[in-house]
TIVEXFI-605234 format. One line per field, with one value per residue: residue in one letter; chain; x, y, z of N, C-alpha, C, O, CB in turn. Coordinates in pm, 1 decimal. Glycine has a CB too. Layout:
# TIVEXFI-605234
r	[a|...]
c	[A|...]
n_east	[X|...]
n_north	[Y|...]
n_up	[Z|...]
ca_east	[X|...]
ca_north	[Y|...]
ca_up	[Z|...]
c_east	[X|...]
c_north	[Y|...]
c_up	[Z|...]
o_east	[X|...]
o_north	[Y|...]
o_up	[Z|...]
cb_east	[X|...]
cb_north	[Y|...]
cb_up	[Z|...]
# end
This chain:
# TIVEXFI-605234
r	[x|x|x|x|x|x|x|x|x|x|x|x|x|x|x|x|x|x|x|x|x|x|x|x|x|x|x|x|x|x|x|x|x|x|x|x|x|x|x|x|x|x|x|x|x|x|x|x|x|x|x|x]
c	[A|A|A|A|A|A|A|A|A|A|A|A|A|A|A|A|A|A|A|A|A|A|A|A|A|A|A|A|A|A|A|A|A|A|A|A|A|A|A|A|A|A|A|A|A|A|A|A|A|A|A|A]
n_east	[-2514.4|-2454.9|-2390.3|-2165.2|-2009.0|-1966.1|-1891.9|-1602.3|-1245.3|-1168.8|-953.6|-739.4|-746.3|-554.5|-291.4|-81.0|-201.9|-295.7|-95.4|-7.3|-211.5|-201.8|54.0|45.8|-124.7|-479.9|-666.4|-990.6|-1266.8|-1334.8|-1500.9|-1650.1|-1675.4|-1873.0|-2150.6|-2047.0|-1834.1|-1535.1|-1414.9|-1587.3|-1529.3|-1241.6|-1230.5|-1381.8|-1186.9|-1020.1|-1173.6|-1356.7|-1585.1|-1813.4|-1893.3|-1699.5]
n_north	[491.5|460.3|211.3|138.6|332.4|215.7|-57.9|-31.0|-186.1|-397.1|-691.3|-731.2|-500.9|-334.3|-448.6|-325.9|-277.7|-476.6|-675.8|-584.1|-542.5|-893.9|-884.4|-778.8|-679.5|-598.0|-359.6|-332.4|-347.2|-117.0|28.5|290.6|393.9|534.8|711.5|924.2|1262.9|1318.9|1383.5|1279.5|1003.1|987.3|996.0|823.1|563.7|655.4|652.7|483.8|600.9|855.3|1080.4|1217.7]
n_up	[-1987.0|-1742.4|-1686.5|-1852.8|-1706.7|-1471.8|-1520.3|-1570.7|-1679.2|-1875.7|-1782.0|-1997.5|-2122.1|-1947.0|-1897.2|-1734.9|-1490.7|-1441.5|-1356.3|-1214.8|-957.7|-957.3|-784.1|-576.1|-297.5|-297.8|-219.7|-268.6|-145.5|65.9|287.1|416.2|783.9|880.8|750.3|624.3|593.8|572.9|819.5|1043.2|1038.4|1033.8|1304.4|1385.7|1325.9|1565.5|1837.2|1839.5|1771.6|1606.8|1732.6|1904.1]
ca_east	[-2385.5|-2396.6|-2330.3|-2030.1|-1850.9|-1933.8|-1793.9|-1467.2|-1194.2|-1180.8|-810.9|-657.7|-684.7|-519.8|-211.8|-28.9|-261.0|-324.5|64.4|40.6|-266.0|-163.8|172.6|42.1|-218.0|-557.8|-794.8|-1086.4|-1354.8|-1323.0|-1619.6|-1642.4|-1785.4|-1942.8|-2140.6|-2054.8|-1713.7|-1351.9|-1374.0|-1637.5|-1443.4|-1129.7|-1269.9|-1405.0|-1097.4|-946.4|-1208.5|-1468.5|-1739.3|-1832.8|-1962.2|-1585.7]
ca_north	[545.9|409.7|85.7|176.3|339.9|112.4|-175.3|-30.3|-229.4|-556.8|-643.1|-726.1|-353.8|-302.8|-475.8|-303.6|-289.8|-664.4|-713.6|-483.2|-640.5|-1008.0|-938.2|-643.9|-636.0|-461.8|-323.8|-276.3|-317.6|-51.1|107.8|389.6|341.3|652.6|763.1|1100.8|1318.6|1256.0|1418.7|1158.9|866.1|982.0|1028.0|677.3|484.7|670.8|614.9|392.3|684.0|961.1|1172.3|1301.6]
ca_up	[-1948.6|-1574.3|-1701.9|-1884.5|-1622.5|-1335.9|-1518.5|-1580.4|-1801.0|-1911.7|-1728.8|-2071.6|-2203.0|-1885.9|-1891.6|-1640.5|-1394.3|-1470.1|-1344.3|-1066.6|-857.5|-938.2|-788.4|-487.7|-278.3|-332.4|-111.2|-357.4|-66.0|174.6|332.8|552.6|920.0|951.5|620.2|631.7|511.4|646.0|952.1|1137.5|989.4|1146.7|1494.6|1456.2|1372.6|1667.3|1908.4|1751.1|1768.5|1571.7|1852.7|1946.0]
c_east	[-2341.1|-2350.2|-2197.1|-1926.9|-1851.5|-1854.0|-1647.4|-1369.7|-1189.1|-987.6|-694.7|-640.8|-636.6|-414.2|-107.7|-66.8|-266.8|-214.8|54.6|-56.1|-241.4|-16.0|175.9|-95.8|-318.9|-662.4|-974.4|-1244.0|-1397.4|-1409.9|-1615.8|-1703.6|-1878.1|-1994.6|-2172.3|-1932.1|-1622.4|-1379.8|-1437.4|-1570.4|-1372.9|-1150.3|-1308.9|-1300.7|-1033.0|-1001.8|-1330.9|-1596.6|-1711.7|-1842.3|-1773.5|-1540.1]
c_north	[492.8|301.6|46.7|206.7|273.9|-45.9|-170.9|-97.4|-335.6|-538.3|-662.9|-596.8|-306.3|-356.3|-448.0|-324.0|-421.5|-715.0|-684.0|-549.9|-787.9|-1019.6|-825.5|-656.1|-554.9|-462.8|-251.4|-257.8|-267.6|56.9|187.2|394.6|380.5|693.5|911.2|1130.8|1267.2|1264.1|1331.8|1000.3|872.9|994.7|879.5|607.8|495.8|664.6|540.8|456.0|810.6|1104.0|1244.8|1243.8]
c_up	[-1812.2|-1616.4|-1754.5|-1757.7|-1524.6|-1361.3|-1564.6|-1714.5|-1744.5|-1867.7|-1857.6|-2164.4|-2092.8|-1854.6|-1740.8|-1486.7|-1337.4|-1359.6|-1196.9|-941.5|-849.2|-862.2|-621.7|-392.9|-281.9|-273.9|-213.3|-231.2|46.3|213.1|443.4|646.7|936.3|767.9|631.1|562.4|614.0|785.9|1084.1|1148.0|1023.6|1268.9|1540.8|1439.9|1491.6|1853.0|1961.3|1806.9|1656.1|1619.3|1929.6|2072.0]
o_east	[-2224.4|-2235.4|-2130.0|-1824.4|-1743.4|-1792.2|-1580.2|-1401.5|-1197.6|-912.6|-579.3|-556.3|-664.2|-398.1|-72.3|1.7|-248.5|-254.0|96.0|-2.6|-255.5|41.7|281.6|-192.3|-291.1|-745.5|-1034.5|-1315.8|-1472.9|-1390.5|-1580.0|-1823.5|-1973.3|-1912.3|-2272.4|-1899.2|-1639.8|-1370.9|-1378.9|-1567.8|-1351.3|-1051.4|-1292.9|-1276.7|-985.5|-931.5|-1384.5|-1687.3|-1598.4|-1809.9|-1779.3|-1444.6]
o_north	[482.1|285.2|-49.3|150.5|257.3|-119.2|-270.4|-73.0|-373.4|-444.3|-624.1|-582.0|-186.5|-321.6|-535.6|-367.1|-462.1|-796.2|-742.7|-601.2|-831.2|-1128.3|-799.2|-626.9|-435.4|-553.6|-144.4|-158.3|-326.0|171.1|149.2|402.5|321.9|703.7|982.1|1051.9|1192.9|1168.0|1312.8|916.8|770.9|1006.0|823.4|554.9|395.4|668.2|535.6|398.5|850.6|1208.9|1331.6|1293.5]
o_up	[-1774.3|-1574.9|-1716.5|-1719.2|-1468.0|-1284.0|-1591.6|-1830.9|-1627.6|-1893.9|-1839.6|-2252.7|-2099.4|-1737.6|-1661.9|-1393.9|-1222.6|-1275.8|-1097.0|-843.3|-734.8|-863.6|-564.3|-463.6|-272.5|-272.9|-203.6|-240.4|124.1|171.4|554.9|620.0|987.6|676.9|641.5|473.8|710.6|862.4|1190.7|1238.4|1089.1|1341.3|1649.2|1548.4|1544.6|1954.0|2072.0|1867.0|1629.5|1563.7|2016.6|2131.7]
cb_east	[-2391.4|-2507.0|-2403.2|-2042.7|-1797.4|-2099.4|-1849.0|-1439.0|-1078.2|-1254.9|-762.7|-673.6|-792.5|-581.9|-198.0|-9.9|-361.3|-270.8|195.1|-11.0|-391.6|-172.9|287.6|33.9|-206.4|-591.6|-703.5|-1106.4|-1378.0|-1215.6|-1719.0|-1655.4|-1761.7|-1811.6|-2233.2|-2052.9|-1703.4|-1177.9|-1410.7|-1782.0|-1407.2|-1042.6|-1444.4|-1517.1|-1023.7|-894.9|-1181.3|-1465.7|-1789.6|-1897.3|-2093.8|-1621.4]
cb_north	[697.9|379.7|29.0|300.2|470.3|71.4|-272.1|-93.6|-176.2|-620.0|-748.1|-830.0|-233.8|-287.3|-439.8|-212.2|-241.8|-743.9|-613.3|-271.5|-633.6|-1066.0|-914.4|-491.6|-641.9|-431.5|-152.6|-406.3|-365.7|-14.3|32.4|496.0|353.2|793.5|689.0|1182.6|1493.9|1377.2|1566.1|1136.1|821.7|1065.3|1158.9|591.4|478.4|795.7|673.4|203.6|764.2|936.5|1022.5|1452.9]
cb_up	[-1946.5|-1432.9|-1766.0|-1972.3|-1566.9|-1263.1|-1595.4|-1460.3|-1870.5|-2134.5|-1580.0|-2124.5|-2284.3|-1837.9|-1999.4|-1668.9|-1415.2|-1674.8|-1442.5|-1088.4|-866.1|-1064.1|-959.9|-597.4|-247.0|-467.1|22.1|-517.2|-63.2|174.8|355.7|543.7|1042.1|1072.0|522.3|801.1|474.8|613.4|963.9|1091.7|883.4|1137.2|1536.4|1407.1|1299.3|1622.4|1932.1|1780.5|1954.5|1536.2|2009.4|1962.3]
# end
C-alpha cells in the first residue's frame, strides 16, 4: 500500500494537472528548517532561529 500512494498518478490520468504545472510553476521540494510544527518554522524564517 506505501508504494501505491507514494507514487501518486501517472500525469496522463491527470490531464489537468498535466496543463497546469507545464504552464505554472511548482514548488514540489519544500522542506521545513526546523523539524518541528508551524510555530518554530515561522520564528525561523523571521529570524533564522527557532529559539525566539
Amino acid at each position: 500500500m506505501t508504494e501505491a500512494v507514494m507514487n501518486g498518478f501517472k500525469p496522463d490520468s491527470v490531464p489537468i494537472y498535466k496543463e497546469l504545472v507545464k504552464e505554472f510553476a511548482v514548488c514540489d521540494r519544500w522542506f521545513a528548517s526546523v523539524p518541528a510544527s508551524t510555530q518554530p518554522n515561522r520564528l525561523y524564517v523571521h529570524s533564522a532561529t527557532s529559539h525566539g
